[in-house]
C-alpha positions, 0 to 999 in steps of 0.5 A, spaced: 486 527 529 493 528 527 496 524 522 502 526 520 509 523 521 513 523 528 517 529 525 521 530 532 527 534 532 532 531 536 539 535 538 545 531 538 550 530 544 555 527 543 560 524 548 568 526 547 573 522 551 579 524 552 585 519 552 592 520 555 598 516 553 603 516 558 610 516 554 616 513 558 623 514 556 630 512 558 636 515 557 643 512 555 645 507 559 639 507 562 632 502 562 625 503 562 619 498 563 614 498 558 606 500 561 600 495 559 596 498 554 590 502 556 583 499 556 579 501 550 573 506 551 567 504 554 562 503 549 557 508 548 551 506 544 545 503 547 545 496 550 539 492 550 535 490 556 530 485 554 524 488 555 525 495 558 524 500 553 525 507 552 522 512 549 523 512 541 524 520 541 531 519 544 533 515 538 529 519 532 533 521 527 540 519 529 543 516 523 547 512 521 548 517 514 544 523 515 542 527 509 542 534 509 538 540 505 531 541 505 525 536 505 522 537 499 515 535 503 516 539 508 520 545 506 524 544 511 531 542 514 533 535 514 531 533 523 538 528 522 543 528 526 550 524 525 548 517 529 549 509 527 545 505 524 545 501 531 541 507 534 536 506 529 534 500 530 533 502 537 529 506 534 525 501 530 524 497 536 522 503 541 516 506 536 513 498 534 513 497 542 510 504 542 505 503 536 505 498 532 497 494 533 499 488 536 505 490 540 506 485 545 506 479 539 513 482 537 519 477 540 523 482 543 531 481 539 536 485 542 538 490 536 546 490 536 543 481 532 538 480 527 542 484 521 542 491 517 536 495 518 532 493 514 533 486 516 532 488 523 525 491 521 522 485 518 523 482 525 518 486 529 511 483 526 507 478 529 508 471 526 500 470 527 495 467 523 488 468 521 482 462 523 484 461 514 491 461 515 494 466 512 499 470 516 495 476 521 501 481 519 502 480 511 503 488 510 509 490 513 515 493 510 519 499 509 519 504 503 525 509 501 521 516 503 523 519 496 520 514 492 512 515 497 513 523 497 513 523 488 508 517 489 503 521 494 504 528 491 504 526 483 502 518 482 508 518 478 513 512 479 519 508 474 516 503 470 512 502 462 505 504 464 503 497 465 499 494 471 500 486 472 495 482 474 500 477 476 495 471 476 501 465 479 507 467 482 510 462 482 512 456 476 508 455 471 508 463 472 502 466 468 503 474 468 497 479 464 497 485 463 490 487 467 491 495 464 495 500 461 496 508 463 495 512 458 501 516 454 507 510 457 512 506 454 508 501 453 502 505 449 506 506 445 508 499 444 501 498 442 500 493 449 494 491 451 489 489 457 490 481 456 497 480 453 501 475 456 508 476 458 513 470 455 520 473 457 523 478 458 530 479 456 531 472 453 528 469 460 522 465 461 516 468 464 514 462 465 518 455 468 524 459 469 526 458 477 533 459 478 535 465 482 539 468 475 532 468 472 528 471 477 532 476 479 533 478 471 525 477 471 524 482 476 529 487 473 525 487 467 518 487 469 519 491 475 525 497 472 528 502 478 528 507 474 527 511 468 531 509 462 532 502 463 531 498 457 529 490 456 525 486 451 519 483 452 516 476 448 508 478 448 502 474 446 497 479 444 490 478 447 486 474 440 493 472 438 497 466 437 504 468 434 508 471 440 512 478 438 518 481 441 518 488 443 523 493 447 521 498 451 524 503 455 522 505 463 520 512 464 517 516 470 510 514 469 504 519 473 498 514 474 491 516 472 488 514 477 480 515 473 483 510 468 474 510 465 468 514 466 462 512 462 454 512 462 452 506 460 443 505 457 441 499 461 434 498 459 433 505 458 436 507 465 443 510 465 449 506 469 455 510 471 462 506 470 468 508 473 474 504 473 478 507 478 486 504 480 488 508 486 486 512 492 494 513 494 495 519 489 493 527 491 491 528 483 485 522 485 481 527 489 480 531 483 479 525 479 474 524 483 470 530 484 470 530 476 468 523 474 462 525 481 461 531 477 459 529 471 456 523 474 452 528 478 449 532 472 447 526 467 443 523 473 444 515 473 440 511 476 446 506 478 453 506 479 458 500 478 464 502 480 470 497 479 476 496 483 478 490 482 486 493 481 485 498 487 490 497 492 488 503 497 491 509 499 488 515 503 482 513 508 481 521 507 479 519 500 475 513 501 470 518 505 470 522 500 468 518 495 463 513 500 459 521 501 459 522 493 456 516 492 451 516 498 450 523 498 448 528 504 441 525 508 444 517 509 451 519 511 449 526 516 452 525 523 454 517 521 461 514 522 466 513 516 470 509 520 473 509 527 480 507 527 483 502 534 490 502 536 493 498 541 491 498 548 497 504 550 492 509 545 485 507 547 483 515 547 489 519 543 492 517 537 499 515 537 501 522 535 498 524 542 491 527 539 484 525 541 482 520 537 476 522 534 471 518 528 473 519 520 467 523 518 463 522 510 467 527 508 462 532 504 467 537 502 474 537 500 480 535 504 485 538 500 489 533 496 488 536 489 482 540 491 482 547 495 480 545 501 472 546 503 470 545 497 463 542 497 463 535 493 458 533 489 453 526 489 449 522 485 445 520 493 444 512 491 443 507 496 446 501 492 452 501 489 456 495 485 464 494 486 467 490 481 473 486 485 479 481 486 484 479 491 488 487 488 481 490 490 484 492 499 485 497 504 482 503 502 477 499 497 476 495 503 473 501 507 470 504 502 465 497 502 465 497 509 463 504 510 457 504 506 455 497 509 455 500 516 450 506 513 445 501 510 448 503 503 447 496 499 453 493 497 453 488 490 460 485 490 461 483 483 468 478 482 472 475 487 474 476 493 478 482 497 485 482 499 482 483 507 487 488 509 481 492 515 488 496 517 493 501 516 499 506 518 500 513 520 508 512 517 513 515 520 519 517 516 526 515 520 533 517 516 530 517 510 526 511 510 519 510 511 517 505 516 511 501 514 508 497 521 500 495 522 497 501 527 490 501 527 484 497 525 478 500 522 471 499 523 464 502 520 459 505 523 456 499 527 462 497 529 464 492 524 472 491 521 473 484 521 473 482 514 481 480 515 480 474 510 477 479 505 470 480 502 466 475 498 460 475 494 454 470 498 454 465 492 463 464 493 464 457 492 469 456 497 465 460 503 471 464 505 471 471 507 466 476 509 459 475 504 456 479 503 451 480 497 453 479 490 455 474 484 463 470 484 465 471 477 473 472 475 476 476 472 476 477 464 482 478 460 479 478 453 476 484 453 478 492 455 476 495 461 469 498 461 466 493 455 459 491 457 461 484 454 467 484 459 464 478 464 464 482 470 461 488 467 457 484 464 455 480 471 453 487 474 449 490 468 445 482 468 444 484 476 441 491 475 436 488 470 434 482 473 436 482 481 440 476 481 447 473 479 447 470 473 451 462 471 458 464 470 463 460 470 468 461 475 476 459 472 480 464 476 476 464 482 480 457 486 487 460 482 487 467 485 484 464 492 490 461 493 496 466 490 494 471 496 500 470 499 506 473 497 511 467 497 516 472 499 520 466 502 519 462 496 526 464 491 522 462 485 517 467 487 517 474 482 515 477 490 521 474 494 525 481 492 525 486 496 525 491 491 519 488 488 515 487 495 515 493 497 512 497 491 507 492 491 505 493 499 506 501 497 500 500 492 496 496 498 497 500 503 491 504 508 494 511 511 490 515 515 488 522 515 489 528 509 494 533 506 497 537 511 500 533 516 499 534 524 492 539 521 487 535 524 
């Protein structure tokens, strides 16, 4: 299956017209008689006819502002060419007509309206709901190349290391600290999982709801780029007197296997992993360490915890799923099948067959050399702590071993729900993010669009499946059997049922699903901000050598 981006070259003509003045001069004592002006030239771009559309090659790569060199990713020239920015908007409406999953939803707008670009851009999604409300498209956006390439090929990004568990958005805002990366700015300082944020820069975190607040909350929590500093009021976690820190942002390379542990649960051996990203290449090698390992001490059972999770590579998700299962349940068995819209019923959108992602048995290539056997710790049960940052990949992960049989113990609350993804193209230097397939397992099973949930979730929403609703629990470090969800899970293995636990988070993170993007008190009414956040919750088919498959 090819999964690489539109990578077309385009040559561009360009039309020169050429004007001739006619200059009539009079002689001494003589007159003349002035000509009317010439007409304007004929406009040249395209012009929108409401739903005919041509194909989106003739418009790739015209840009409004071409860059030029060499394309770091690829080691080959930059494909622009001097364009508009009109001609990329033309773009954008022929390829989501094209590709994009519900293609005829799309309300066709004529593109010299609707603002830049990237305004234009948010325009061409359904504004359809799910049966629970939410909106049926709440993952479509736009991203710099620049910043996905570091991101896919290093992890790293600007920041402090920390990652938020933002548990209300909007005011009164409650933001945590959910983990911290190793070696960051904000180790240094000595902050913690559980440490609330109380303000930053002298704004409060909290009740603060005008646009000036905001917009210097969002600044300071989320820096653009390294060396900014800002000053954060924290509680520690098990503190009562708040303390003010200064941290400086700085290019910050996630560990995607943040814990790794066995663990004596009633003298048979648990394996731990906490695993934050299946975005980055380094996480193949993470994975084929941790599995390695887990492989050699011989566990009994796993509790993999994904509750930050936000996604990445389908490819590595396969993976994984074989690592766990192992060869004799996953042999000949579909990972996942992806459905694009109906113009791509038996080719994908790059035009190749459309065939099953396997359970990948040997390595694809991110970090680990290709064709390397992969290990497994052959389990037919698996435990996945989750919350509603638990998506995409995640999400197929789960899904994929239940369309094997492998059973699945949801420990936590429920899932993002997001059973799609992208092949995202780059176009003038922007990476265009816009629903292009959905997921299904073995069974043929993907419709899990409100999410997963445990059998016994108060509010019955999502697809349930076996397991325990416990919420998060901030007093306690990742990988501390006290900690409540490690602690639901270890309390399954040992008596086959969920204990009683309280549920104070639960309703909370049901209802802070969404985004609050048209909400100006929100922390995700920023663009910036908004974007990362779905860059970190994304779903991208296929491996690291574009156009291989």
């Amino acid at each position: 299956m090819a999964v690489g981006h539109r990578l077309s070259i385009h040559a561009f003509t360009g039309i020169l017209t050429a004007c001739m003045a006619l200059i009539l001069t009079a002689c001494a004592g003589g007159s003349s008689n002035s000509a009317p002006p010439p007409p304007p030239p004929a406009a040249t771009g395209p012009v929108w006819q409401q739903g005919v559309f041509e194909p989106s090659d003739k418009y790739a790569n015209k840009c409004e502002t071409p860059r030029t060199g060499i394309n770091p990713a690829t080691n080959q020239p930059y494909p622009d060419v001097k364009g508009s920015e009109l001609e990329e908007k033309f773009w954008q409406r022929s390829y989501s007509n094209e590709t994009y999953l519900w293609y005829n939803e799309i309300q066709d707008r004529d593109p010299a309206t609707g603002g830049d670009r990237l305004a234009y851009f948010d325009t061409l999604k359904t504004t359809a709901t799910t049966a629970s409300g939410n909106p049926k498209d709440k993952f479509h956006f736009t991203e710099d190349t620049a910043k996905v390439q570091q991101r896919i090929s290093s992890g790293a990004s600007a920041g402090y290391g920390i990652h938020y568990a933002i548990i209300a958005r909007r005011p009164p805002r409650k933001i945590l600290v959910a983990f911290v990366e190793p070696n960051s700015p904000a180790a240094d300082q000595g902050v913690a999982r559980g440490a609330e944020i109380l303000e930053v820069d002298g704004v409060d975190a909290v009740n603060d709801s005008s646009q000036a607040g905001v917009d210097k909350l969002n600044a300071g929590l989320f820096p653009d780029a390294a060396g900014e500093s800002h000053s954060f009021k924290i509680l520690d976690p098990g503190s009562t007197t708040p303390r003010t820190i200064t941290m400086t942002s700085a290019i910050v390379t996630e560990v995607p296997v943040n814990i790794l542990k066995t663990l004596d649960v009633g003298g048979n051996k648990v394996g731990y992993l906490h695993l934050s990203t299946f975005f980055t290449s380094s996480t193949e090698q993470g994975l084929f360490d941790a599995f390695t390992t887990l492989a050699n001490t011989g566990i009994s059972d796993l509790i993999v915890d994904l509750r930050y999770n936000g996604g990445g590579f389908l490819d590595i998700s396969s993976e994984m799923a074989f690592m766990i299962a192992g060869q004799a349940q996953t042999g000949g068995k579909t990972f996942e099948t992806l459905q694009y819209n109906d113009k791509h019923t038996t080719t994908d959108i790059n035009g190749n067959p459309i065939t099953p992602t396997p359970f990948y048995n040997t390595a694809r290539g991110f970090s680990v050399p290709r064709g390397t056997a992969l290990p497994s710790v052959n389990l037919n049960r698996v435990f996945i702590l989750t919350t509603s940052g638990t998506c995409s990949a995640s999400e197929a992960l789960i899904n994929g071993l239940r369309g094997i049989d492998v059973e699945v113990v949801l420990i936590g609350t429920l899932t993002c729900g997001k059973p799609y993804g992208f092949i995202p193209p780059d176009n003038c230097g922007i990476t265009y993010f816009t629903l292009q397939f959905k997921g299904v397992n073995d069974k043929g099973f993907g419709d899990y669009t409100d999410g997963f949930a445990a059998q016994n979730a108060a509010d019955g929403v999502g697809e349930l499946i076996p397991g325990c609703e416990v919420s998060d629990d901030f007093t306690h470090a990742l990988g501390d059997p006290a900690e409540t969800q490690l602690a639901t899970a270890i309390s399954y293995i040992q008596t086959g049922s969920c204990p009683t636990s309280a549920r104070p988070f639960a309703q909370k993170l049901h209802a802070e699903r969404s985004l609050h993007a048209d909400d100006p008190a929100s922390l995700f009414s920023n663009p910036r901000v908004r974007n990362a956040w779905l860059l970190r919750h994304s779903l991208l088919a296929g491996g690291p050598q574009r156009g291989e498959e």
